[in-house]
VOSEGU-432764 format. One record per residue (C-alpha): residue in one letter; x, y, z. Coordinates in steps of 0.25 Angstrom, whole numbers, plus 2048, in hexadecimal, padded with zeros to 3 digits. Layout:
N
AXYZ ...
//
This chain:
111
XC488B2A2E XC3E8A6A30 XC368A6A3D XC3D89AA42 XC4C8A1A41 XC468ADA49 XC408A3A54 XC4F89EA54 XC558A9A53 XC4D8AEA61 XC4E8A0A66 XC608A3A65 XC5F8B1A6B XC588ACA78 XC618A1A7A XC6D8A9A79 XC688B3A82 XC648A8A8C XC748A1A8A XC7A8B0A8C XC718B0A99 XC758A4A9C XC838A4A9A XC878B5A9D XC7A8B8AA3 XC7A8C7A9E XC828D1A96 XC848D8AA2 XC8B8CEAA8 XC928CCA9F XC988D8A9E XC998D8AAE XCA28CBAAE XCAA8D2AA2 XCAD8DDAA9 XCB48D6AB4 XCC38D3AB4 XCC78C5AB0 XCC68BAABC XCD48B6AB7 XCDC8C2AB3 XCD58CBABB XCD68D4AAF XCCB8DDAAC XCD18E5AA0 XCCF8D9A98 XCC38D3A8F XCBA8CAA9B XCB38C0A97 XCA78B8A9D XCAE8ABAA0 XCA589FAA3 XCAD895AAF XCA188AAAD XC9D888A9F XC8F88BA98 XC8E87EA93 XC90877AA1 XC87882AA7 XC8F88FAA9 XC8589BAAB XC8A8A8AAD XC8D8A7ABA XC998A0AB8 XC9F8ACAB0 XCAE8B2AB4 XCB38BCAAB XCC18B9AA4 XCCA8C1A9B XCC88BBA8E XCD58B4A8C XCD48AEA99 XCC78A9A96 XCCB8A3A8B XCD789CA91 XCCC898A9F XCC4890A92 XCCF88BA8C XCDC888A95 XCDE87DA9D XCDE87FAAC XCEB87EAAD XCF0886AA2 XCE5891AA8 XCEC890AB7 XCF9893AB0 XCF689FAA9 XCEC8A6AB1 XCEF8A1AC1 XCE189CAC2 XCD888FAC0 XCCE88EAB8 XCC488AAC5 XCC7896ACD XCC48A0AC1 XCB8896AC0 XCB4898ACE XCB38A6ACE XCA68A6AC5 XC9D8A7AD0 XCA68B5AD5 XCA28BBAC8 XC928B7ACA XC938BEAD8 XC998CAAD1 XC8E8C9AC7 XC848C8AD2 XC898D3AD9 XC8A8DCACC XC798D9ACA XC748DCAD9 
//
């Protein structure tokens, strides 16, 4: 391997790190927002994931995290609001507003 795809190669490895910082800020908090029940079922048997409510491209850090059951997640992405309100009871804005909750819990979690 040439000199110049090794340099590249490094040059990647860095730059996902810092985007996986960016975007999740650790592994382990990851794995903390997975293990809490979904915002909107309230389900905790189910697979979580680490749903963004303010997207990476328009600025989204990992504080604006909330964690959803996979198919809800899915369906948050996706749906329109209304169609969302239907099926879950809920708007997309006050799933959205509960972000900061998650942080404090984050927060509290480290201290």
């Amino acid at each position: 391997m040439s000199r110049q795809k090794r340099l590249n190669r490094k040059r990647r490895q860095v730059r996902r790190a810092r985007l996986f910082e960016r975007n999740f800020h650790s592994e382990e908090r990851v794995r903390f927002i997975g293990c809490l029940p979904c915002e909107v079922t309230g389900r905790g048997f189910l697979k979580r994931e680490n749903a963004h409510m303010k997207s990476r491209g328009a600025g989204g850090t990992y504080k604006d995290i909330v964690p959803l059951y996979s198919i809800v997640h899915r369906d948050f992405d996706e749906m329109p609001e209304s169609k969302f309100r239907e099926r879950y009871g809920r708007s997309k804005q006050s799933v959205r507003d509960r972000a900061p909750h998650y942080q404090q819990l984050w927060e509290g979690y480290k201290a």
